[in-house]
C-alpha positions in Angstrom: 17.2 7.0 -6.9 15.4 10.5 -7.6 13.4 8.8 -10.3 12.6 5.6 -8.5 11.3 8.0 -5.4 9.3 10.4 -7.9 6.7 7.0 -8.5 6.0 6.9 -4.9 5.7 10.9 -5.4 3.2 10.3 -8.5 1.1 7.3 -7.4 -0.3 9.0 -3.8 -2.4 10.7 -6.4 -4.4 6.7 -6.6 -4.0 6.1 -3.1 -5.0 9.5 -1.6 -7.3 11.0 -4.3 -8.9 8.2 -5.7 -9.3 5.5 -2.8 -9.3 7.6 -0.1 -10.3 11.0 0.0 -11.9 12.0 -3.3 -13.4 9.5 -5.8 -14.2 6.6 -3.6 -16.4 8.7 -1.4 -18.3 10.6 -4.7 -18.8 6.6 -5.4 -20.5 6.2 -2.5 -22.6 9.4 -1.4 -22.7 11.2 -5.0 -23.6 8.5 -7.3 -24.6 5.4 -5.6 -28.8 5.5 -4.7 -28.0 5.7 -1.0 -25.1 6.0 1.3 -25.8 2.2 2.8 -26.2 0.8 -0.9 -22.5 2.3 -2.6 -20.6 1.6 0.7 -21.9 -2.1 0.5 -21.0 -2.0 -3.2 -18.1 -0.8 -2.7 -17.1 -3.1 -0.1 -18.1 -6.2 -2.6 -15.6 -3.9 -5.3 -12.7 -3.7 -2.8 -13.0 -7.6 -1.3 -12.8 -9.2 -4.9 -10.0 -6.7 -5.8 -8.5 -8.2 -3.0 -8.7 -11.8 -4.0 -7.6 -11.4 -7.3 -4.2 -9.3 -5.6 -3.9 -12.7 -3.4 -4.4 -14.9 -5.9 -2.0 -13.4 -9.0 0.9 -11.2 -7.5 2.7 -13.9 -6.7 2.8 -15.0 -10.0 3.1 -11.5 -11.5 6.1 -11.0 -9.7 7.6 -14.6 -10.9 7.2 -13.7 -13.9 8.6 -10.2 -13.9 11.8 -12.1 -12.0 12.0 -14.6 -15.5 12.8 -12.3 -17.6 14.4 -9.6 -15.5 11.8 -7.0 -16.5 10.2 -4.8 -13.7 10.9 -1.7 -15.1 8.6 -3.1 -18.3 6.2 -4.7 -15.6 6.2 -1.3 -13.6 5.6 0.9 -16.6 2.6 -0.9 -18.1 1.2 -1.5 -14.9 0.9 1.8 -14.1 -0.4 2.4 -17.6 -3.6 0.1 -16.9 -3.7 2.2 -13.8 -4.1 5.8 -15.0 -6.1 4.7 -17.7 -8.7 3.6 -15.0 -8.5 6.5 -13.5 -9.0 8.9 -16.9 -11.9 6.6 -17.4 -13.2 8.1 -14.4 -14.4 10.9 -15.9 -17.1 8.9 -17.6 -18.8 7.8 -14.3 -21.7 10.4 -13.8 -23.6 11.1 -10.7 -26.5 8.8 -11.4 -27.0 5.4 -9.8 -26.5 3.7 -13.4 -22.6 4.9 -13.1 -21.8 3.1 -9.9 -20.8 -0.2 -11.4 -18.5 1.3 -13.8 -16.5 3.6 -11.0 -16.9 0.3 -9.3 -15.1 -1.8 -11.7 -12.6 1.0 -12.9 -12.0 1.3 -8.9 -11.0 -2.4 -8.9 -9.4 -2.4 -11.6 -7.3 0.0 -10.5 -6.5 -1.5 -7.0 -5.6 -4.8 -8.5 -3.1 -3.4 -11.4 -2.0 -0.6 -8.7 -0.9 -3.8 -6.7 1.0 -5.4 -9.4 3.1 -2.4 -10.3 4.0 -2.0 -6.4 5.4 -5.5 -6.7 7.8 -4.2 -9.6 8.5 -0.9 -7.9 9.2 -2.5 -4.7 11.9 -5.0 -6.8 13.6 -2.4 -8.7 14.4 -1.0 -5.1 17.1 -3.7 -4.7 18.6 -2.1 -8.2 18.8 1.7 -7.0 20.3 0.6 -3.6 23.3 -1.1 -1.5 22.7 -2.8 1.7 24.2 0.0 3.7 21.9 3.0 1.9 18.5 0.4 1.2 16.7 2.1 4.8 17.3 5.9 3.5 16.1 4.9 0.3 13.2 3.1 1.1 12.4 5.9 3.8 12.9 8.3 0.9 10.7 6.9 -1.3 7.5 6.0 1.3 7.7 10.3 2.4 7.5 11.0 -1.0 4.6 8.7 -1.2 2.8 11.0 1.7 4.3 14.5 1.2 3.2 13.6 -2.9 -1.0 13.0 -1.5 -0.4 15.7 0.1 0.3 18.4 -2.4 -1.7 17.2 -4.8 -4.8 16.8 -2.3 -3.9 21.0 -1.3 -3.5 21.4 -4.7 -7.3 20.4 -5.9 -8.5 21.4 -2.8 -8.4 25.4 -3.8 -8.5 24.6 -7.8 -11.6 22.2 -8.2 -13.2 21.0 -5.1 -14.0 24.2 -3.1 -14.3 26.6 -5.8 -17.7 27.2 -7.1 -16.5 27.1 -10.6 -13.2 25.2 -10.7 -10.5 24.6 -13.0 -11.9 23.6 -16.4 -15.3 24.2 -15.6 -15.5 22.2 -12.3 -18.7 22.3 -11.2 -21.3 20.0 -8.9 -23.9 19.2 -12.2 -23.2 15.5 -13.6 -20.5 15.3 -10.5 -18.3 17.1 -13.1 -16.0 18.3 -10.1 -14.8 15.0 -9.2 -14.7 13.7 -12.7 -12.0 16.6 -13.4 -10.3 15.5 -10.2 -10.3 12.3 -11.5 -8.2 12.7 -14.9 -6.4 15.4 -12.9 -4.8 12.5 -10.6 -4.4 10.8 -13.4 -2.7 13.1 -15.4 -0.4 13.3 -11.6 0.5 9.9 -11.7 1.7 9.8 -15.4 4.1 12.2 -15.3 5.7 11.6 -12.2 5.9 7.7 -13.3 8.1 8.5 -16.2 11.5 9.1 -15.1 11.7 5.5 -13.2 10.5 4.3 -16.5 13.3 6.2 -18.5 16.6 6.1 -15.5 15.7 3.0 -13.6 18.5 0.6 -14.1 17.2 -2.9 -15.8 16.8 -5.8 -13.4 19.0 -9.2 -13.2 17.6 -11.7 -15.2 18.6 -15.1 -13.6 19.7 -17.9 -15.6 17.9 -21.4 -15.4 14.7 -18.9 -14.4 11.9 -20.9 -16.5 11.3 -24.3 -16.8 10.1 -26.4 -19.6 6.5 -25.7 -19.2 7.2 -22.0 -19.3 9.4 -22.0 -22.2 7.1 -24.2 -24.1 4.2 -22.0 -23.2 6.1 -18.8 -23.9 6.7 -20.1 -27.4 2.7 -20.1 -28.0 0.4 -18.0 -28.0 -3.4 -17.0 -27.2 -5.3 -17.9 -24.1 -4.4 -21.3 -23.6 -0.7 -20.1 -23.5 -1.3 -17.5 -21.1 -2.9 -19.9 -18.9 0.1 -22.8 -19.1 2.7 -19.9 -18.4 -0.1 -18.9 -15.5 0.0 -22.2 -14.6 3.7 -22.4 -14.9 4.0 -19.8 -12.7 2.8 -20.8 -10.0 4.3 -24.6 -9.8 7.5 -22.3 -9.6 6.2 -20.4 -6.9 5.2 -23.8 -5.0 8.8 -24.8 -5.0 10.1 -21.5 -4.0 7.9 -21.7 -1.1 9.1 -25.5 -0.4 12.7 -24.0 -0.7 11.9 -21.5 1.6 10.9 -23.6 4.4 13.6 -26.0 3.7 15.7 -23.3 3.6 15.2 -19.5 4.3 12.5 -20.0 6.7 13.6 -16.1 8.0 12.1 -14.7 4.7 9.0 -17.0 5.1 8.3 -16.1 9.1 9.4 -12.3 8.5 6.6 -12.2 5.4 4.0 -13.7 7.7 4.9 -11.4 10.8 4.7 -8.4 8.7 1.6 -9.7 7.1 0.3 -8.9 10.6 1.7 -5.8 11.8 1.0 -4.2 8.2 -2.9 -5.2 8.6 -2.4 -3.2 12.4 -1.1 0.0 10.3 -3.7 0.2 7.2 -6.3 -0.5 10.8 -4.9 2.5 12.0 -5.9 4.6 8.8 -9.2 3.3 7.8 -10.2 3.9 11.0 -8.9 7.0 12.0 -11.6 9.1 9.9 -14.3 6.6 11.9 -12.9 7.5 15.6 -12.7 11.1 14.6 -16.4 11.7 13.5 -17.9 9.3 15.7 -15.8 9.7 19.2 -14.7 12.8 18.8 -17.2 14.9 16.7 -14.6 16.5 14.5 -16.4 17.6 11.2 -15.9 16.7 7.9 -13.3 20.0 7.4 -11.4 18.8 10.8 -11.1 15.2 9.3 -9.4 16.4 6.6 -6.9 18.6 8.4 -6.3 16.1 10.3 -5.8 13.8 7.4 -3.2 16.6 6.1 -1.5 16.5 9.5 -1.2 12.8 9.7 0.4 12.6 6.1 3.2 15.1 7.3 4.2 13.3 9.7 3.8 10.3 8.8 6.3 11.7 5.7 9.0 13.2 8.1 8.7 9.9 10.0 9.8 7.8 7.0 12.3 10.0 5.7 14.2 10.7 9.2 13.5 6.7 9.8 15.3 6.0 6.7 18.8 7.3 8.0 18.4 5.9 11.2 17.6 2.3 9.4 20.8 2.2 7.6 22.5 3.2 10.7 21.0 0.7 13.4 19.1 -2.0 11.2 15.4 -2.0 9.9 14.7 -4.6 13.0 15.0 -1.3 15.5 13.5 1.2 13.7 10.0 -1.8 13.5 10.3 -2.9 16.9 10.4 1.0 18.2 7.3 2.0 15.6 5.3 -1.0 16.8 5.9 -0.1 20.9 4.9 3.3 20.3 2.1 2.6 18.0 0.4 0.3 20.4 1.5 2.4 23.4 -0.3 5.4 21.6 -3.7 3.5 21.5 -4.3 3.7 25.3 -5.3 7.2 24.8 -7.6 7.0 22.4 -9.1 4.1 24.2 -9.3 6.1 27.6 -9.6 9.7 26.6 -12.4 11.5 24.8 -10.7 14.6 24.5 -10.4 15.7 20.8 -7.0 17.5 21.8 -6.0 14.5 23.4 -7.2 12.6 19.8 -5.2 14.9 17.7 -2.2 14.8 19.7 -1.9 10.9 19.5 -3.2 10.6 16.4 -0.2 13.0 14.7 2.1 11.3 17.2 1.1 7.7 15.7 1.6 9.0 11.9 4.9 9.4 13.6 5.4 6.1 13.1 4.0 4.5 10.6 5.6 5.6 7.9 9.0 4.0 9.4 7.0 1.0 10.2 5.8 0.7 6.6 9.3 1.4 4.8 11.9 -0.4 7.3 9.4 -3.6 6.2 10.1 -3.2 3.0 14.3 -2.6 3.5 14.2 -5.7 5.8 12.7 -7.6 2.7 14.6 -5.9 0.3 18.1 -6.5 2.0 17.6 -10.6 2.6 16.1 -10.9 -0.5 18.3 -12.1 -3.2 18.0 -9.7 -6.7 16.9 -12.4 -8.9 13.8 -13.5 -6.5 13.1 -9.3 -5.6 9.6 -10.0 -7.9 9.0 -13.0 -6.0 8.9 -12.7 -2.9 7.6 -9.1 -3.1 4.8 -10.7 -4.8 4.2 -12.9 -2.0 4.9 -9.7 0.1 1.6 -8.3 -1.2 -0.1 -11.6 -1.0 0.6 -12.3 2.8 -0.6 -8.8 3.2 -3.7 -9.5 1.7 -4.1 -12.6 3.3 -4.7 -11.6 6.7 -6.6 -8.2 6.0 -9.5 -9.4 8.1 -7.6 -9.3 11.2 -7.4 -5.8 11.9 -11.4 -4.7 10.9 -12.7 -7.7 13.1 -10.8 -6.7 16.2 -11.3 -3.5 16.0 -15.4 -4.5 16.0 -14.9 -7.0 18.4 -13.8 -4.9 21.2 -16.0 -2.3 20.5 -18.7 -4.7 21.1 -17.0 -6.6 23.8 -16.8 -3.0 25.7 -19.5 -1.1 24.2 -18.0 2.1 22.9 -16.8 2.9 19.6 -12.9 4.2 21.3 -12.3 0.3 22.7 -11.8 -0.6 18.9 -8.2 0.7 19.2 -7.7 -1.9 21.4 -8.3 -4.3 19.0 -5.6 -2.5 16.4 -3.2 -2.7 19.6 -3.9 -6.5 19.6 -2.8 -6.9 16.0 0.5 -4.8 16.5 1.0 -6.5 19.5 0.7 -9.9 18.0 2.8 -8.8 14.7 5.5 -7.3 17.5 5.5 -10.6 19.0 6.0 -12.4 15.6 8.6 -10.3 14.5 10.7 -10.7 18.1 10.7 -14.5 17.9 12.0 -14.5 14.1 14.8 -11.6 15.5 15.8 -13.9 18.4 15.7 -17.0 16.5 17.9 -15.8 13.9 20.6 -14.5 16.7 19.0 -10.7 15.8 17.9 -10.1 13.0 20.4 -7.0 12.5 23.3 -9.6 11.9 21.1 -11.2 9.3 20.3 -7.9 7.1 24.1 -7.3 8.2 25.1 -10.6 6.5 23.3 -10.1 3.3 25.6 -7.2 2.4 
């Protein structure tokens, strides 16, 4: 379990360092010609990384579940990932670099996605259904308490410095190169040991049909495309089957779809509230980015007892009421205490929110179909990420200040909440289901 948790520990440094915090932003104010131009760029960057995420996961994880080989999946995955991220160092601070963070930025996200899909499946191999909540929890505070030390940690060795480790300094954007293969360098150690411990995956018999084993006995493009192909006609059917009959899986996928959107809301638009409602500067944004990964951390680690205790189903229905209770003072309040305050008390809950979704998945999900439908975990996901950046703008100009937009986030967990109460009540609670699968 140690080494399964240390990835979530290693890959914050993409998540936190690269799209959040560090590179992303050099993208867009350090190398890109203006501000306006790299943010549009990089929205282009980040919407067809998305597509590509809908479009193949699925079928990434289908075929990890054929032959039983996430750990393999997971390891070169994360590979592709870290060398994106080494190649980061290339990308100078001249406007003729922005394509290439751009693309190596993509690339990234997409292959990032596809190992999460693995990673996410091999959780069903380092757990039971009584200790899948602690481990999950376990592995999502790692995930934040990971960004964290690693952001603290280049925080006083490259970025404020005036001459950093190895030479860090602003000329060519050298400083943020550094951090770059720095994060890299992060992830790959920390990815090893789930590489190296992790226990292999099922690999379920009758898993390919005849147009898969016919393609995997060629090879080249055309090959890759039939087994592509392949694929996905067994992913069709799986969905059929699912409606026919394991329609909890399908509703719970598409009710988490929305309350997930409603949480990543919540962080891309904290920064946004923060500068522009509440005037914290750019130093205050990040504390409060440090707070918020704390306790989002001790959230998802406390949660994770609690889950195996009283059922993933509480711990999401509690995280989404206090979530959306704690956007009515943001939406009332200008007080930057008042921000703070709600803002560390929503982190709260997020975390649990985020990793009792996964156990819930991970406990009705069968071991041989874990790539499956995690793939079709991150697909949903991606499916509906419009819904949370369009309320939030449409309240804000429904109302006319920039605070109503947590309104609009509220609407999304509210409608995810509601989602996720009709599949519990349908299915008798959905405790007795997670229950049943053990």
């Amino acid at each position: 379990m140690a080494s399964w948790a240390l990835w979530d520990w290693g890959s914050a440094s993409f998540n936190a360092v690269i799209v959040t915090f560090v590179f992303a932003p050099y993208l867009t104010t350090g190398v890109a010609a203006t501000e306006e131009a790299g943010s549009q760029a990089l929205g282009w960057a980040t919407a067809a990384a998305g597509l590509v995420i809908a479009l193949v996961a699925p079928a990434a994880g289908t075929r990890a579940d054929a032959g039983g080989r996430h750990r393999f999946w997971l390891g070169f995955h994360t590979f592709v990932v870290v060398a994106c991220m080494a190649a980061m160092f290339f990308v100078k601070d001249t406007p003729g670099h922005l394509w290439l963070g751009l693309v190596l930025l993509a690339l990234g996200n997409v292959f990032f996605e596809f190992a999460e899909v693995s990673y996410n499946s091999i959780l069903l191999s380092v757990s039971t259904p009584s200790t899948v909540g602690r481990i999950s929890g376990i592995g999502w505070g790692m995930g934040y308490l990971g960004g964290l030390a690693l952001l603290v940690l280049l925080l006083f060795t490259v970025i404020n410095p005036e001459v950093g480790w190895f030479g860090a300094v602003d000329e060519d954007g050298l400083r943020y190169r550094i951090v770059a293969v720095l994060a890299a360098a992060w992830f790959a150690v920390f990815a090893l040991p789930v590489l190296f411990f992790a226990p292999r995956s099922p690999v379920p018999s009758g898993s390919e049909d005849s147009g898969q084993a016919a393609a995997r006995g060629q090879s080249g493009l055309f090959s890759s495309i039939r087994l592509f192909l392949a694929d996905y006609r067994r992913l069709i059917r799986r969905i059929v089957r699912m409606w026919r009959e394991d329609r909890l899986t399908l509703r719970f996928l598409i009710a988490s779809a929305v309350f997930r959107d409603g949480l990543a809301a919540i962080f891309a638009f904290a920064g946004v509230l923060a500068a522009g409602s509440y005037g914290l500067s750019a130093s205050e944004v990040i504390m409060l980015g440090v707070a918020a990964n704390v306790s989002a951390g001790i959230g998802a680690i406390a949660a994770g007892w609690i889950d195996d205790r009283v059922g993933s189903s509480a711990v999401i229905i509690t995280g989404l009421v206090c979530l959306i209770a704690g956007t009515v003072p943001i939406a009332i309040s200008d007080s930057p205490a008042v921000f703070w305050t709600t803002a560390v008390f929503m982190c709260l809950f997020v975390g649990p929110v985020q990793s009792s979704s996964r156990a819930y998945l991970a406990r009705i999900t069968p071991p041989e179909e874990a790539g499956e439908n995690f793939g079709l975990y991150a697909t949903t996901g991606r499916a509906v990420s419009f819904l949370g950046p369009v309320m939030f703008a449409t309240f804000i100009a429904l109302l006319g200040y920039q605070r109503a937009g947590a309104l609009g986030i509220a609407l999304v967990l509210i409608a995810g909440l509601l989602l996720f109460w009709t599949l519990r009540r349908s299915q008798s609670g959905s405790l007795s289901a997670e229950r049943s699968s053990s």
